[in-house]
C-alpha positions in Angstrom: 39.7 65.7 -9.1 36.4 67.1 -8.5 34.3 65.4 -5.5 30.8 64.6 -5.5 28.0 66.6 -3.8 26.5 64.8 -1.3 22.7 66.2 -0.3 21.3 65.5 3.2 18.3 64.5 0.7 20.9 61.5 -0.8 21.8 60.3 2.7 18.5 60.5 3.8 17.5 58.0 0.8 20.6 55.9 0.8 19.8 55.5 4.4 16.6 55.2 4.6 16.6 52.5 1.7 19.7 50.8 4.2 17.2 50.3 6.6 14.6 48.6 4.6 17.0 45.8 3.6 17.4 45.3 7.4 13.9 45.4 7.9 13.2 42.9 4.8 15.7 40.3 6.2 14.1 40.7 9.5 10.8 39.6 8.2 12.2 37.0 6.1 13.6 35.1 9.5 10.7 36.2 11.0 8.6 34.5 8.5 10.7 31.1 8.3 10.7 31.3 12.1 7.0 31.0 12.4 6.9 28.5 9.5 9.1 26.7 10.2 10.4 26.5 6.4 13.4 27.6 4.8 11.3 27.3 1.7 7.9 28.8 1.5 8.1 30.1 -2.2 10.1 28.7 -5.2 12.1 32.4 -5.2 13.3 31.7 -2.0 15.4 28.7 -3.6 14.9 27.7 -7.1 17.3 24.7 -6.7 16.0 23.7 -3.6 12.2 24.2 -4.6 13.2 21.7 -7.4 14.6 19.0 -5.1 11.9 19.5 -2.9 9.4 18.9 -5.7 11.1 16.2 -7.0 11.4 14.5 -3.5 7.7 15.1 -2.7 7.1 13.4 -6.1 9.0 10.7 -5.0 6.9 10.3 -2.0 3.9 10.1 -3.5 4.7 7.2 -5.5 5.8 5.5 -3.2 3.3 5.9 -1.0 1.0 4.6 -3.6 3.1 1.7 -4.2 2.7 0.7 -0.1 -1.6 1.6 -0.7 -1.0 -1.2 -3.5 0.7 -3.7 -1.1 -2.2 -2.8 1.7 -4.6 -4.1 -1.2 -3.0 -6.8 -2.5 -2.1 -8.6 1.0 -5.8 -8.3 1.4 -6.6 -10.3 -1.3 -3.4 -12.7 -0.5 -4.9 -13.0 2.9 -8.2 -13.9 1.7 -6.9 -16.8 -0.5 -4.9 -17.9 2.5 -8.1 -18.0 4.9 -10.1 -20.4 2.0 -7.2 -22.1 1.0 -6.5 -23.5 4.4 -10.2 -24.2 5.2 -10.4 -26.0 1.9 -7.1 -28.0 3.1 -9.2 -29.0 6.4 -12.1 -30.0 4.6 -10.2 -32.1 2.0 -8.5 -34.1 5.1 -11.9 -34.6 6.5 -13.3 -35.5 3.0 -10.3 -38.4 2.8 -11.6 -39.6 6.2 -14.9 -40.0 5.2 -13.5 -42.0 2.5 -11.3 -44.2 4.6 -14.3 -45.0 7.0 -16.8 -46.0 4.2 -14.3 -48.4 2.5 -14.1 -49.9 6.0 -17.7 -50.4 5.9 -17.8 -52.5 2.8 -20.0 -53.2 0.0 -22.3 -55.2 2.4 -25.7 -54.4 4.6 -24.0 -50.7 5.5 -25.8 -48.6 3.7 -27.4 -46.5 5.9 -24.2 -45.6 7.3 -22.8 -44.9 3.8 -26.0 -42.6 3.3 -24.9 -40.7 6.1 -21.4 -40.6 5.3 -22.7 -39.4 1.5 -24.6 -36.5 3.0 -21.7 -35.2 5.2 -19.6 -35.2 1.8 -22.2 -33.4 0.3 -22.3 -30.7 3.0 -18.4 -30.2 2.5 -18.9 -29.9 -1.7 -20.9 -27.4 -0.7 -18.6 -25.4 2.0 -16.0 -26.3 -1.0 -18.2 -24.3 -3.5 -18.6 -21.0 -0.6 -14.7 -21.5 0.0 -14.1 -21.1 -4.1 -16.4 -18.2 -4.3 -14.5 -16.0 -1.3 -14.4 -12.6 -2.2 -12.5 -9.3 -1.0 -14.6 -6.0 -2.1 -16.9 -7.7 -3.2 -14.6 -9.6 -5.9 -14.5 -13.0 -6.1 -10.4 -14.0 -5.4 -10.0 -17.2 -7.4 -12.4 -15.4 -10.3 -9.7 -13.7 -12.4 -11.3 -10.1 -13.6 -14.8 -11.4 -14.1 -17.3 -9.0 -13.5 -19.5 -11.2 -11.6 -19.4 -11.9 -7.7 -19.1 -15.5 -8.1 -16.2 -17.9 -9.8 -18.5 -21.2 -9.5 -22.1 -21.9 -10.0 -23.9 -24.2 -7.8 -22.9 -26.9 -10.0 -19.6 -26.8 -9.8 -18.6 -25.0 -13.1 -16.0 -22.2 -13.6 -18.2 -18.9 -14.4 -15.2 -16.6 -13.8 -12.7 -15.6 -16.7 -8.4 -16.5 -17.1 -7.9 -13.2 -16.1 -5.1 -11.8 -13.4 -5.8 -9.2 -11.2 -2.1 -7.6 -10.2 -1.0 -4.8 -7.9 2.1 -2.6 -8.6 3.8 -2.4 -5.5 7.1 -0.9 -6.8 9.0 0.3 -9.7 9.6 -3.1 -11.8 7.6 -5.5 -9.6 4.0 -6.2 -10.4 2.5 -9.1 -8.2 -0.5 -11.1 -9.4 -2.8 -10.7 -6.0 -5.6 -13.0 -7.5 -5.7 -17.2 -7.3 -5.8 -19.3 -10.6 -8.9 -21.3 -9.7 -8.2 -24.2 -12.0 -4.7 -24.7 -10.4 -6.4 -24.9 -6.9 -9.5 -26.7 -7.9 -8.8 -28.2 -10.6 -10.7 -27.7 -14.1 -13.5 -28.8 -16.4 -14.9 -32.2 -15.2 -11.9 -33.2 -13.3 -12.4 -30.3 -10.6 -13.0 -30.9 -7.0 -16.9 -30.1 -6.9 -17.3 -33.5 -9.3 -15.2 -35.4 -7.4 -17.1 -34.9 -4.6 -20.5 -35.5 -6.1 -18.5 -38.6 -7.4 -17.2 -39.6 -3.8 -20.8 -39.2 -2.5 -22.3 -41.2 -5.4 -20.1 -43.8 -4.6 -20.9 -44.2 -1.3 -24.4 -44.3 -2.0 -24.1 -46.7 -4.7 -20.5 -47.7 -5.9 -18.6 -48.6 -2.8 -15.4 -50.5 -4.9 -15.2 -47.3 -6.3 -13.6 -45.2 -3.3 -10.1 -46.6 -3.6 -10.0 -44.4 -6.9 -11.7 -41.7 -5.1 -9.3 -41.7 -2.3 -6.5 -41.2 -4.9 -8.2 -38.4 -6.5 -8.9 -36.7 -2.7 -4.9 -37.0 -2.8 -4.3 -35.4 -5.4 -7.0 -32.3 -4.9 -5.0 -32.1 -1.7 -1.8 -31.9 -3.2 -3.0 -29.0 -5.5 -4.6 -26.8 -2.7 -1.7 -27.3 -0.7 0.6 -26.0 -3.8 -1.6 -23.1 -4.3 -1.5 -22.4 -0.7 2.1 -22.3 -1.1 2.4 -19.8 -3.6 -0.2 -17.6 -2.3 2.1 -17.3 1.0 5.4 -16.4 -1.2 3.5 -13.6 -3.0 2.4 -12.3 0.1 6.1 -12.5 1.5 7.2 -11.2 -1.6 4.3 -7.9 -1.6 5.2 -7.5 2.5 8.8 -7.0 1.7 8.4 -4.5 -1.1 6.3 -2.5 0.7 8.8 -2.5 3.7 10.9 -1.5 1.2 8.7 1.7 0.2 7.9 2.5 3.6 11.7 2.7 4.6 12.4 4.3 1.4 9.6 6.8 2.0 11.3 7.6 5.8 14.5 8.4 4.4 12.7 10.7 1.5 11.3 12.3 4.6 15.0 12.8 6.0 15.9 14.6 2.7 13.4 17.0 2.6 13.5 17.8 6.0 17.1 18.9 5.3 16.4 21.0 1.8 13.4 22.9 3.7 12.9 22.6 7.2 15.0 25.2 9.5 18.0 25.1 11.9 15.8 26.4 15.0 19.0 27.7 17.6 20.5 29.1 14.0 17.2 30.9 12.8 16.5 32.6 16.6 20.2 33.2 17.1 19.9 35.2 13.8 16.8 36.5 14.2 18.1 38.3 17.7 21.2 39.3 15.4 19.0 40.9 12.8 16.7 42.8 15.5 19.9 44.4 17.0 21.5 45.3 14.2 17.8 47.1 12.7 17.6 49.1 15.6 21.1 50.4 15.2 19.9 51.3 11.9 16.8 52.8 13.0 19.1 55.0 15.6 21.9 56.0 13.0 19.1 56.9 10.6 17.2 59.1 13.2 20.1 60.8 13.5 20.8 61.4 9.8 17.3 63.1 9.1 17.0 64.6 12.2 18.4 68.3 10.5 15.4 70.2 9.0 15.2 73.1 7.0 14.7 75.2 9.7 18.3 74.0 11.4 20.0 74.8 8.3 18.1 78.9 8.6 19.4 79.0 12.2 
């Protein structure tokens, strides 16, 4: 059988085209050395590119989902804050009550008045504790557009709207305060039993031992709200614990699809450089002839 001819054109090519896939996978360490990547193009790894996508996807959600818990506990925490103070100021109210029964329906008036005007003084902290906002929203206001969820009189200006925060990926959390179930609504709300309370005093002192029931009662319902507001901020803490970890171990998996094994990648890199200058010394060696050695 016939054998091919082999040119010293043909080696020369075959060789020389050797030595630039040697010199190809040296850049390519070279280039995830310095990057630090396995990946830097989709090429590189079309499966792992996808992963990679797809985890990074993953992450941002997520992260989104722990921004939504940062927002919501900031509205939970604001509820909290009024909800307590409103708690304080209710005991104190029921005091005031308690002291001007004990001063009768006789020649204590003045000391009534005075009682009266300190009750006023909390309807009105009651009214600044209802209209607490967080960015400039009112919490216990629904959606309303407005910056306020009571007028000065005591009457509900907000809407029965819910403001929620998604904070993961079937849990929605209502971040916002019903204001009717903390201060009760229409004419039974806390604001008129206060200007009652202080009426009383001034003028119907029998009266207060149905007041005091009714301070009970308003107590009763803050403390319920207060309750509630403290599980949904338990419950938005833990879910975005739950992201946060989640988002850690996301980290973990990417890490492994792209990042590089650094002794691996020099140890091959210092592989690769030896063997290219062994190819750079057998291929020196192969064009070396010339025209001129082949005339001699």
């Amino acid at each position: 059988m016939p054998g091919f001819r082999v040119t010293e054109r043909s080696v020369a090519t075959n060789t020389l085209a050797n030595l630039q896939v040697n010199l190809q996978k040296n850049q390519d360490l070279q280039n995830q050395l310095s990057s630090g990547k396995l990946i830097t193009k989709a090429s590189d790894s079309p499966g792992g590119a996808v992963i990679a996508m797809q985890t990074r996807s993953d992450m941002a959600t997520l992260n989104q989902y722990s921004r939504n818990g940062d927002d919501g506990m900031g509205w939970l925490n604001q509820a909290d804050t009024a909800l307590t103070s409103a708690s304080t100021q209710l005991n104190r109210v029921r005091e005031l009550v308690l002291t001007g029964m004990s001063s009768g329906s006789g020649g204590n008036s003045e000391a009534r008045e005075a009682i009266a005007l300190e009750v006023d003084n909390l309807r009105g902290s009651m009214l600044d504790l209802a209209n607490t906002t967080y960015l400039d929203r009112p919490i216990f206001g629904g959606t309303t557009a407005g910056r306020i969820a009571y007028d000065q009189n005591g009457n509900y200006v907000g809407d029965n709207g819910s403001v929620n925060r998604t904070v993961g990926a079937n849990a929605s959390v209502r971040v916002d305060t019903d204001a009717t179930s903390v201060f009760g609504s229409g004419s039974g709300n806390v604001f008129n039993m206060l200007q009652k309370i202080a009426d009383d005093l001034r003028n119907n002192p029998s009266a207060l031992q149905g007041d005091l029931a009714s301070v009970d009662t308003a107590q009763k319902q803050v403390q319920t709200g207060l309750s509630g507001v403290g599980s949904r901020y338990n419950q938005v803490s833990q879910m975005q614990q739950a992201a946060e970890n989640r988002v850690l171990d996301l980290r973990t998996q990417l890490s492994d699809v792209e990042d590089i094994d650094l002794p691996k990648t020099i140890t091959e890199l210092s592989l690769q450089q030896t063997a290219y200058q062994a190819a750079l010394a057998a291929t020196a060696k192969v064009i070396q002839p010339s025209l001129v050695d082949f005339l001699r």
